[in-house]
SENUTOR-112117 format. One line per 8 residues: number of its first residue (from 1); their letters; for each residue z negated, y negated, x of N, C-alpha, C. Coordinates in Angstrom, 2 decimals, m for minus. Atoms other than C-alpha are relative to their C-alpha. Last residue first. Layout:
# residues N
NUM = A = Z,Y,X,Z,Y,X,Z,Y,X; ... $
END
This chain:
# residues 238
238 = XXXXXXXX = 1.19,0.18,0.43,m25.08,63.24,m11.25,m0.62,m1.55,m0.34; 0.11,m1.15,1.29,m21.47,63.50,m11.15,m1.53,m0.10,m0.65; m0.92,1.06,1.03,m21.55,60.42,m8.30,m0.09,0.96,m1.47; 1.35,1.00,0.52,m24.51,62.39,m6.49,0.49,m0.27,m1.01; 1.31,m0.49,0.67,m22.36,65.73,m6.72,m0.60,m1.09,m0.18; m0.80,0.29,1.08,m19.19,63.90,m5.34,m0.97,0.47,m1.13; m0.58,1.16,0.46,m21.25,62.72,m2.20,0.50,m0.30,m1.47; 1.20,0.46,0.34,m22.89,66.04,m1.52,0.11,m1.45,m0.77 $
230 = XXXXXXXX = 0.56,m0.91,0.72,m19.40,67.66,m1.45,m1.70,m0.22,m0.58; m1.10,0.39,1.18,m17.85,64.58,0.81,m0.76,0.92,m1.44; m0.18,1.03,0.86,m20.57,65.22,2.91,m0.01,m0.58,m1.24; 1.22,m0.04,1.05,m20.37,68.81,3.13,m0.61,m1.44,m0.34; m0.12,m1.06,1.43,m16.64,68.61,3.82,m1.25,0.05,m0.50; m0.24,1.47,0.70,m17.41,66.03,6.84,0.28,0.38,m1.55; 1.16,0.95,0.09,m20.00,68.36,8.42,1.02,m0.85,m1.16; 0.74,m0.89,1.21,m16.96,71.20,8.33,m1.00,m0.93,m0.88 $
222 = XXXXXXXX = m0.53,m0.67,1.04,m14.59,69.10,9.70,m0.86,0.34,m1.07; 0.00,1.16,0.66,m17.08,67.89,12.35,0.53,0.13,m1.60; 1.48,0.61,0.27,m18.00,71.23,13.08,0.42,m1.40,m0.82; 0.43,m1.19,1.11,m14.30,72.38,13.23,m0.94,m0.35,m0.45; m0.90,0.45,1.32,m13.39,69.38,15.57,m0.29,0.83,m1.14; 0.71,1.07,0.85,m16.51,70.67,17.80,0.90,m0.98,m1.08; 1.18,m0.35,0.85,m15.03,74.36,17.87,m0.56,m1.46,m0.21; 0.35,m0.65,1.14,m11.95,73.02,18.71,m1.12,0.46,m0.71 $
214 = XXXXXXXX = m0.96,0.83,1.51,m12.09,70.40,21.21,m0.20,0.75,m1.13; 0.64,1.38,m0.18,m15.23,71.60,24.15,1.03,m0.81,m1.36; 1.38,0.37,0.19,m15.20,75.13,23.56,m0.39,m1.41,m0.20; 0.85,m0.42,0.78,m11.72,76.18,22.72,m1.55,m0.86,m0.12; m0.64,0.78,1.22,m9.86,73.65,24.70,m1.01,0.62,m1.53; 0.47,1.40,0.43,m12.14,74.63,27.47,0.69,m0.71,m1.25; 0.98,0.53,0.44,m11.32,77.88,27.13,m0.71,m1.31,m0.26; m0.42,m0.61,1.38,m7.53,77.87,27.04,m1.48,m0.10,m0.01 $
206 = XXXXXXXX = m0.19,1.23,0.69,m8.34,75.92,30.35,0.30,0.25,m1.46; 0.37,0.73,0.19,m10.33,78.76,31.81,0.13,m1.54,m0.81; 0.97,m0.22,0.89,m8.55,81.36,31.19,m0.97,m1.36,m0.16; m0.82,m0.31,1.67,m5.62,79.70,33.03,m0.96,0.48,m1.09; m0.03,1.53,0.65,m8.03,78.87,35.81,0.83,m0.13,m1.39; 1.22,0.58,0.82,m9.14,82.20,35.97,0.05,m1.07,m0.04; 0.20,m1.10,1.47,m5.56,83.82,36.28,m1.52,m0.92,m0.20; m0.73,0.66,1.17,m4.89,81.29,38.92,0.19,0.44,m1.00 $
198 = XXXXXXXX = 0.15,1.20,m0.16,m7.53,82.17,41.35,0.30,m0.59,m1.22; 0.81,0.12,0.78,m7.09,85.70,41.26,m0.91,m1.34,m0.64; m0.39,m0.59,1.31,m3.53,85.25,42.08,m1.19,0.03,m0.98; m0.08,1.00,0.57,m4.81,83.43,44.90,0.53,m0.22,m1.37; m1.72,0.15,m0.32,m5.81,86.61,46.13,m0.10,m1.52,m1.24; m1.45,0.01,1.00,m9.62,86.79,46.50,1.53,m0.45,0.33; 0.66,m0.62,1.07,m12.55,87.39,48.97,0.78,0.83,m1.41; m0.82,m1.52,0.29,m10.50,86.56,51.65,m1.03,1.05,m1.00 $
190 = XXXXXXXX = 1.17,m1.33,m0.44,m13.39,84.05,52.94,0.79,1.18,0.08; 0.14,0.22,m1.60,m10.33,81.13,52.82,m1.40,1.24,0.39; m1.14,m0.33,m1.04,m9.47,82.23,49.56,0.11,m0.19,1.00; m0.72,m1.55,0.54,m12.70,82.53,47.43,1.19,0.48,0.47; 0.81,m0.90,m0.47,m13.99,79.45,49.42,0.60,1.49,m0.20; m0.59,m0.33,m1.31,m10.78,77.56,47.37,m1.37,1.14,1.26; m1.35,0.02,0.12,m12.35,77.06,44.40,0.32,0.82,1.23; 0.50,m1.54,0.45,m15.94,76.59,45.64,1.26,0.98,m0.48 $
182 = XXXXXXXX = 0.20,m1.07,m1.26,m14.29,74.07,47.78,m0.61,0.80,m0.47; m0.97,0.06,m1.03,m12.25,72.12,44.41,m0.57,1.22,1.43; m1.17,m1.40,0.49,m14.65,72.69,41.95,1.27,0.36,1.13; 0.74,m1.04,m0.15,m17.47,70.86,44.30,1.07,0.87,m0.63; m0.01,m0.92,m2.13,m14.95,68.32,45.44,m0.95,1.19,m0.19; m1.33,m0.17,m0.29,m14.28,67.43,41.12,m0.17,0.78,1.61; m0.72,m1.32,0.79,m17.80,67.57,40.41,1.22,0.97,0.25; 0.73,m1.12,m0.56,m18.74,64.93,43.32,0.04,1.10,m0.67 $
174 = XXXXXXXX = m0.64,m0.27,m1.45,m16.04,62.97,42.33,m0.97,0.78,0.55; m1.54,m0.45,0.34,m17.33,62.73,38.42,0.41,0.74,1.61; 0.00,m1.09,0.17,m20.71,62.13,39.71,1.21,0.81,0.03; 0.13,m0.95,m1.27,m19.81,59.26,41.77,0.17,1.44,m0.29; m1.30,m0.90,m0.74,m17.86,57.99,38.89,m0.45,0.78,1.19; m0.53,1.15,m0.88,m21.05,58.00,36.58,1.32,0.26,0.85; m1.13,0.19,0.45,m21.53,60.32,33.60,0.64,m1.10,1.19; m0.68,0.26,m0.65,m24.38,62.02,34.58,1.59,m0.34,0.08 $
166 = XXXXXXXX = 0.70,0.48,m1.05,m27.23,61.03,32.79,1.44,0.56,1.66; 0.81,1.59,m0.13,m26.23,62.97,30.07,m0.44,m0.20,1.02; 1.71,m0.03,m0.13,m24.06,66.26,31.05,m0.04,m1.48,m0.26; 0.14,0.33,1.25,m19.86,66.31,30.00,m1.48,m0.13,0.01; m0.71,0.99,0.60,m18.66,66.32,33.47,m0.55,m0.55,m1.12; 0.18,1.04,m1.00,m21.73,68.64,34.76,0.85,m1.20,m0.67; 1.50,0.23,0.54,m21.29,71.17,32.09,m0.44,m1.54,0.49; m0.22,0.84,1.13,m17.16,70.93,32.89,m1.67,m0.31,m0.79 $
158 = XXXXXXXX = m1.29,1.26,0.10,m17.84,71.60,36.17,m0.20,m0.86,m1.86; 1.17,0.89,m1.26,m20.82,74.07,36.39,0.79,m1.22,m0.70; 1.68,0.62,1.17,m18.65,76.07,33.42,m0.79,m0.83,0.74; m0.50,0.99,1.33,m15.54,75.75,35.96,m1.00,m0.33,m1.16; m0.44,1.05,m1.01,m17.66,77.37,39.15,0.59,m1.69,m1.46; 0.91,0.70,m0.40,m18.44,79.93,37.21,m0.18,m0.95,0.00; 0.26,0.15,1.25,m14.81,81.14,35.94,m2.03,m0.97,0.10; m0.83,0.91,0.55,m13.97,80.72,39.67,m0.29,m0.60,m1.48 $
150 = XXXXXXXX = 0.63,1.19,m0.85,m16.54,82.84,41.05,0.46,m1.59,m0.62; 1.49,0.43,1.08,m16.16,85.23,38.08,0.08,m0.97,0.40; 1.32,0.04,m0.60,m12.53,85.47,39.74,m1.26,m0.72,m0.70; m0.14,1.59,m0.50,m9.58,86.58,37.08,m1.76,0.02,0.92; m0.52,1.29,0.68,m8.97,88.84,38.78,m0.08,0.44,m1.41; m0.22,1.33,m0.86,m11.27,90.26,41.36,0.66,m0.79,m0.78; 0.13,0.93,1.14,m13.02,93.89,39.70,0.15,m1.78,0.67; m0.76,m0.20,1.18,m13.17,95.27,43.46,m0.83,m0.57,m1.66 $
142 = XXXXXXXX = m1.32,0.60,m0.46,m13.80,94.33,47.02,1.07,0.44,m0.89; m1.78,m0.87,m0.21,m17.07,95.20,46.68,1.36,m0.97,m0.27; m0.67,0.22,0.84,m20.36,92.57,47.53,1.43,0.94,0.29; 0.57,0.49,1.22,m23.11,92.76,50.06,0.76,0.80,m1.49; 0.74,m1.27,m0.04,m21.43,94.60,53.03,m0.68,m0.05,m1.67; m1.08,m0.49,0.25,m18.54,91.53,52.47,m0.94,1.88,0.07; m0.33,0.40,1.12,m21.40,88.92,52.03,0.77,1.54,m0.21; 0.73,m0.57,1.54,m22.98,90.66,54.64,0.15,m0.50,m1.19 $
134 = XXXXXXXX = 0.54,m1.63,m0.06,m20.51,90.15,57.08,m0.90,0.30,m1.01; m1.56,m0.65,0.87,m19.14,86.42,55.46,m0.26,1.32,0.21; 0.53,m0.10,1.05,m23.37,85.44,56.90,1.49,1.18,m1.20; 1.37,m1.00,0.38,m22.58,86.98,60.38,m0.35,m0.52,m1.78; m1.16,m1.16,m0.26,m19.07,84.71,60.63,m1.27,1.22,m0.73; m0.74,0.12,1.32,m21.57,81.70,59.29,0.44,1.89,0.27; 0.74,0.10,0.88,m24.12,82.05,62.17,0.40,0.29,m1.60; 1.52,1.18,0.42,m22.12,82.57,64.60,m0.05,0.52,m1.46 $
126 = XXXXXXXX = 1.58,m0.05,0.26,m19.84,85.70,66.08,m0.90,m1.03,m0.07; 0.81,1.11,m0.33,m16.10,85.62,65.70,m1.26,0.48,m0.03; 0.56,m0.30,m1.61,m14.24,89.18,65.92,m1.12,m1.45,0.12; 0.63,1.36,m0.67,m14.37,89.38,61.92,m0.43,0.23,1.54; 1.22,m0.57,m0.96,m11.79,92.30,60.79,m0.79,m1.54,0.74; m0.44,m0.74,m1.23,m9.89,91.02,57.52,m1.39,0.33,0.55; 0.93,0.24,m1.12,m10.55,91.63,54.18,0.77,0.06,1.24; m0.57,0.71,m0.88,m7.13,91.43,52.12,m1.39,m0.73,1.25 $
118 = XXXXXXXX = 0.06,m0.54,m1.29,m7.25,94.36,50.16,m0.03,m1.06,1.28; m0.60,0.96,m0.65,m8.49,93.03,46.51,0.00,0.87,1.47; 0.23,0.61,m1.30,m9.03,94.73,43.89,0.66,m0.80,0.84; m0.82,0.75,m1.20,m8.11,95.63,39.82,m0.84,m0.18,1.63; 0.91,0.23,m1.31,m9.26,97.80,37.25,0.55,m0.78,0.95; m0.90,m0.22,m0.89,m6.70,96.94,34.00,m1.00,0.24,1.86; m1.01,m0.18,0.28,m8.47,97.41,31.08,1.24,0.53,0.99; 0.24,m1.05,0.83,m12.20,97.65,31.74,2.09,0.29,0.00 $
110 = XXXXXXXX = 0.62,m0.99,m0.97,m11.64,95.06,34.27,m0.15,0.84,m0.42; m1.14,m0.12,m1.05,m9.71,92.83,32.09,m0.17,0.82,0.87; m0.59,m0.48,0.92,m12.66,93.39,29.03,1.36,m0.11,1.25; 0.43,m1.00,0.01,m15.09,92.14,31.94,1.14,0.88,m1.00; m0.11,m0.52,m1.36,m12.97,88.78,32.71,m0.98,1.68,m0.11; m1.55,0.06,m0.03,m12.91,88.09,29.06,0.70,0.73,1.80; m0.55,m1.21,0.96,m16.48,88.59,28.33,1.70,0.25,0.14; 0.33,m1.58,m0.47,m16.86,86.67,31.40,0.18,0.76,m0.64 $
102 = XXXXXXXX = m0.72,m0.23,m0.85,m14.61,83.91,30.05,m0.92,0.99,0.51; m1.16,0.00,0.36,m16.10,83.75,26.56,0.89,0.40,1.33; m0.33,m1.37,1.21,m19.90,83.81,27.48,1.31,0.70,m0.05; 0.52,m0.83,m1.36,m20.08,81.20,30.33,0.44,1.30,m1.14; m1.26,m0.10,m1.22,m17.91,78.76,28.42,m0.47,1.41,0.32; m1.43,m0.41,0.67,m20.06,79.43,25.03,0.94,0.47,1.21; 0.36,m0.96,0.33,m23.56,78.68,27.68,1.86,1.26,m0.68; 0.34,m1.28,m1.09,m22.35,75.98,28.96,0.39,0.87,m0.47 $
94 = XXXXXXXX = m1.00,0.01,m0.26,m21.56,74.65,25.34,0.56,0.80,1.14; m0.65,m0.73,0.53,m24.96,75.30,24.48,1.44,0.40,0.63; 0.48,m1.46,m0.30,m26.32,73.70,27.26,0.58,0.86,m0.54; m1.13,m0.73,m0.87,m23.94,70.79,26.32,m0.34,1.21,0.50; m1.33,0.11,0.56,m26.13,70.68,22.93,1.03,0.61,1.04; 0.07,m1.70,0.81,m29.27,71.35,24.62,1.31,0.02,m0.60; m1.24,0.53,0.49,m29.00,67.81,27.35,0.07,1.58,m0.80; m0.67,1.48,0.09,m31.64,67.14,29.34,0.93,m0.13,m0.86 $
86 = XXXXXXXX = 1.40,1.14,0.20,m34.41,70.16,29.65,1.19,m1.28,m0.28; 0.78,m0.22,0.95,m31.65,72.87,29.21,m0.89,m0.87,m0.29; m0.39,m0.04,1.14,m28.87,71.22,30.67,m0.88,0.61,m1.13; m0.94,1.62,0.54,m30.44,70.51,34.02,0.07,m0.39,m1.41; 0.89,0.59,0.28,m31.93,74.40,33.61,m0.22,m1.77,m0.17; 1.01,m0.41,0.99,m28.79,75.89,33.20,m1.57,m0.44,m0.42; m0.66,0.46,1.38,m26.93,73.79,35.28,m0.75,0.48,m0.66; 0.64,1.18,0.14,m29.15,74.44,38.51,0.46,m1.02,m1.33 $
78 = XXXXXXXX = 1.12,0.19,0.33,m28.44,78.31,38.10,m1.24,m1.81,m0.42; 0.33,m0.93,1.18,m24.94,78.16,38.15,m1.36,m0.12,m0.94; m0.43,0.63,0.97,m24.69,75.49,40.80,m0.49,0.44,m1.63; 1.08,1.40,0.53,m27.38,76.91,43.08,1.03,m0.90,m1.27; 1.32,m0.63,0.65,m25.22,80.40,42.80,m0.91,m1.10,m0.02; m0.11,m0.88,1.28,m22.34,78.74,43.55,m0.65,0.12,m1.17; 0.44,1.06,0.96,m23.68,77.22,46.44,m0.14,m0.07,m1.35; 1.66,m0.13,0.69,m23.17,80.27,48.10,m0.26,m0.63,m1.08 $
70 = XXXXXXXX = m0.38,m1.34,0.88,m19.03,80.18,48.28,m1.73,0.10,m0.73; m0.39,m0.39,1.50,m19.76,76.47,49.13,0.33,1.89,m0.56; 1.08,1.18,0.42,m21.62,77.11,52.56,0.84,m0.42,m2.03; 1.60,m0.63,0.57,m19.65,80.29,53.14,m0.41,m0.53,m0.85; 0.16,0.25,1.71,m16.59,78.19,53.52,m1.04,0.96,m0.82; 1.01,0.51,0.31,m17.39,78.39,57.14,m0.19,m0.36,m1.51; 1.11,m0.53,0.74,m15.91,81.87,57.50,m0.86,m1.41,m0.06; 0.75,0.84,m0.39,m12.27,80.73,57.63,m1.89,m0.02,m0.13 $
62 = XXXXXXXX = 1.57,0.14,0.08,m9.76,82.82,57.13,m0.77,m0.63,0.74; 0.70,m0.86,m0.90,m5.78,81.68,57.21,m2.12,0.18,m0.46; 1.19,0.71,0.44,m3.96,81.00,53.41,m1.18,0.75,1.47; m0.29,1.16,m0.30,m0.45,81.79,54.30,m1.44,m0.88,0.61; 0.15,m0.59,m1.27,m0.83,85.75,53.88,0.30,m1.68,1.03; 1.32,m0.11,m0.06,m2.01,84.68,50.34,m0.10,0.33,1.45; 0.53,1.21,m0.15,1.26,83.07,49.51,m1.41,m0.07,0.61; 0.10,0.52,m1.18,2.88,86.66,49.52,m1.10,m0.94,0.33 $
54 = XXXXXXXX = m1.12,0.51,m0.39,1.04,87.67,46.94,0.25,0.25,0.95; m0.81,0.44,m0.82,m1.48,90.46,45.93,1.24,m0.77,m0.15; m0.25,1.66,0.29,m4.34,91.90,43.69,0.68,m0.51,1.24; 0.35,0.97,m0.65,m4.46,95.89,44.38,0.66,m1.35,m0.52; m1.07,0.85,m0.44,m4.77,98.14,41.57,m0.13,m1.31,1.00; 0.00,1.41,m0.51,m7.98,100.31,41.13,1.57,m0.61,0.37; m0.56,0.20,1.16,m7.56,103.56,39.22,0.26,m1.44,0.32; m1.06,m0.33,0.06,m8.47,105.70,42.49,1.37,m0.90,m1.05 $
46 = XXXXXXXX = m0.89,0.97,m1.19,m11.74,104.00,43.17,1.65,0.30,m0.71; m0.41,m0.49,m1.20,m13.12,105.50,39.65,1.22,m0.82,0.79; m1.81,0.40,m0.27,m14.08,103.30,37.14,0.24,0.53,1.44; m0.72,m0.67,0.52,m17.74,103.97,36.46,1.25,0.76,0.34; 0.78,m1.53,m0.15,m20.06,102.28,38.54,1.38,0.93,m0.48; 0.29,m0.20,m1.39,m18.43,98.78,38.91,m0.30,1.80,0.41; m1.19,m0.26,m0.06,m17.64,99.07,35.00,0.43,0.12,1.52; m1.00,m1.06,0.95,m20.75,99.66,34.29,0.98,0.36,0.68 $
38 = XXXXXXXX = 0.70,m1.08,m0.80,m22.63,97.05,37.07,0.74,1.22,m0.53; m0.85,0.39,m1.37,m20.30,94.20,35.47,m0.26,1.72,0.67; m1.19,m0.08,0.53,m21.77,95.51,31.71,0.96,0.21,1.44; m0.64,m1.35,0.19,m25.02,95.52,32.88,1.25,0.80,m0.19; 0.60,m0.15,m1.69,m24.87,92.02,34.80,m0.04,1.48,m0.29; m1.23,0.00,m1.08,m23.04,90.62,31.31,m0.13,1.19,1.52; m1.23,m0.44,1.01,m25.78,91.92,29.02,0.95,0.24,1.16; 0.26,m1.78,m0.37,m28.65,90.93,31.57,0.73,0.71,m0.30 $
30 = XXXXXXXX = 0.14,m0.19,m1.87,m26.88,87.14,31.41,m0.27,1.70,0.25; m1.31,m0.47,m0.56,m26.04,87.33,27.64,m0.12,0.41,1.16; 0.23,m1.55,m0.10,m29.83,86.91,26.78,1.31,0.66,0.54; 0.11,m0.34,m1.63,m29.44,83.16,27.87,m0.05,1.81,0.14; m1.39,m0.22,m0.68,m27.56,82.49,24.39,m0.39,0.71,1.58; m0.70,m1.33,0.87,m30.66,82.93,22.44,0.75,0.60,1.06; 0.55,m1.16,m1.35,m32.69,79.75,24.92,0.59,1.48,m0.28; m0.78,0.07,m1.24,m30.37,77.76,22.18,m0.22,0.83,1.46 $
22 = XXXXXXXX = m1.05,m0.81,0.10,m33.01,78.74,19.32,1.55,0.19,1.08; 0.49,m1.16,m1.07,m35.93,76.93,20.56,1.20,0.68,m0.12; 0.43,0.91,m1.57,m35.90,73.75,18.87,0.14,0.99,0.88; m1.11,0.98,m0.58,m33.71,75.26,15.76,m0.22,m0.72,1.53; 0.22,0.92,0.55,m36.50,78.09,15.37,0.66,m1.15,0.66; m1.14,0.03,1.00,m35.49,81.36,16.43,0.18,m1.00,m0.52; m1.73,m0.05,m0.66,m37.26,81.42,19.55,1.06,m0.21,m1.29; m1.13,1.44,0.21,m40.43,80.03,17.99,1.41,0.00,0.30 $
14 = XXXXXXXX = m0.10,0.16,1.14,m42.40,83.30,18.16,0.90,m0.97,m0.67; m0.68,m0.67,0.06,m41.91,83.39,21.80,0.00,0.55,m1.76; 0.15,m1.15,0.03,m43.36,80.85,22.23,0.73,0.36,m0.74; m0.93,m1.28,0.38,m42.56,77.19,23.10,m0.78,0.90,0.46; 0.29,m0.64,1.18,m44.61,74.15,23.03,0.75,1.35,m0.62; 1.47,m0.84,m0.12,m44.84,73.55,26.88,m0.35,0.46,m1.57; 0.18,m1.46,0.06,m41.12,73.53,26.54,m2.04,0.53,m0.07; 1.53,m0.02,m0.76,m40.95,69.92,25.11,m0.31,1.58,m0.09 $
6 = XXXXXX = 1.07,m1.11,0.22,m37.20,69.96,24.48,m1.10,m0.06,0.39; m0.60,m0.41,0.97,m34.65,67.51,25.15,m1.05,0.61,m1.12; m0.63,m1.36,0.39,m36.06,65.78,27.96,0.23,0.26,m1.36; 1.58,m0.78,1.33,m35.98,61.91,28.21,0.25,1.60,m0.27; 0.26,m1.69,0.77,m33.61,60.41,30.93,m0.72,0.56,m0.57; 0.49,m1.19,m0.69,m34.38,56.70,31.78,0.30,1.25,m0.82 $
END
């Protein structure tokens, strides 16, 4: 059976710094990021915006029921973070690194190069969905698009999920894989994004995962195996 990680009923806010508590650090990024997005949303005059465009994108027809994953998203996002906080603090962390590194990376691209997207169309359908893609698109601008957060998201869920305790089974696996896959794609069948913005955040994304999930824990080990060896040659001396 699954055992939590952490017994939160013993946390205050005095304890945050303290190795049991210290991982909840990383969650301060979130208001960081959300000011930062809002900044550069505010700021950056329309005029400086570049539009995001292929052909390949005039291939890809709209479809407003991919709502239902474009939302989900946001239950992924949020249902990792707490998953991984009570079950598993280590990959939390890791989360956490992904989530850090590619938004800081996708905000420093937006600062750099402003970018959008023109490829709303006009919705004549009318259900339930068609009306939700309307206030998505009243909701949300139709600028800062590549690489897509949604996308960069979507991949921390993923690889949190892949690498989570307790879910290592093949169902999970295949249920990871079809969730990256139509949250994926949502972003081009809504016409949210160009598929350009697609493949810029999967490219960030896999340079991150090499970062977060191989290198930094080969480094650790490295490092762990150097203090070892260094405690080891001290006994023998002593």
């Amino acid at each position: 059976m699954l055992r939590a990680n952490v017994d939160y009923r013993k946390f205050r806010f005095s304890k945050l710094k303290t190795p049991e508590f210290s991982h909840l650090l990383l969650l301060l990024f979130w208001p960081v990021y959300g000011f930062m997005f809002m900044a550069v949303e505010i700021l950056i005059p329309r005029a400086y915006y570049q539009p995001v465009w292929c052909e390949f994108d005039n291939f890809i027809p709209f479809n407003e029921l991919f709502i239902i994953p474009y939302w989900a998203w946001f239950g992924f996002l949020i249902g990792m973070i707490l998953y991984l906080g009570v079950f598993d603090v280590e990959n939390f962390k890791n989360y956490m690194y992904f989530i850090i590194i590619t938004y800081s990376v996708a905000i420093i691209t937006y600062l750099i190069w402003p970018n959008c997207q023109e490829l709303r169309p006009e919705i004549t359908r009318d259900n339930i969905f068609a009306r939700a893609v309307r206030g998505l698109y009243d909701f949300d601008t139709n600028t800062n698009v590549c690489p897509s957060i949604h996308v960069l998201g979507m991949a921390a869920s993923f690889f949190g999920g892949w690498y989570a305790k307790g879910m290592q089974s093949f169902g999970w696996k295949v249920f990871w894989l079809i969730s990256l896959f139509l949250v994926s794609a949502s972003t081009v069948f809504l016409k949210q994004h160009s598929i350009i913005d697609v493949i810029a955040a999967a490219v960030l994304c896999i340079i991150t995962y090499f970062i977060v999930y191989k290198f930094i824990p080969y480094m650790k080990t490295k490092k762990d195996g150097n203090k070892k060896c260094t405690i080891s040659v001290r006994s023998e001396i002593l």
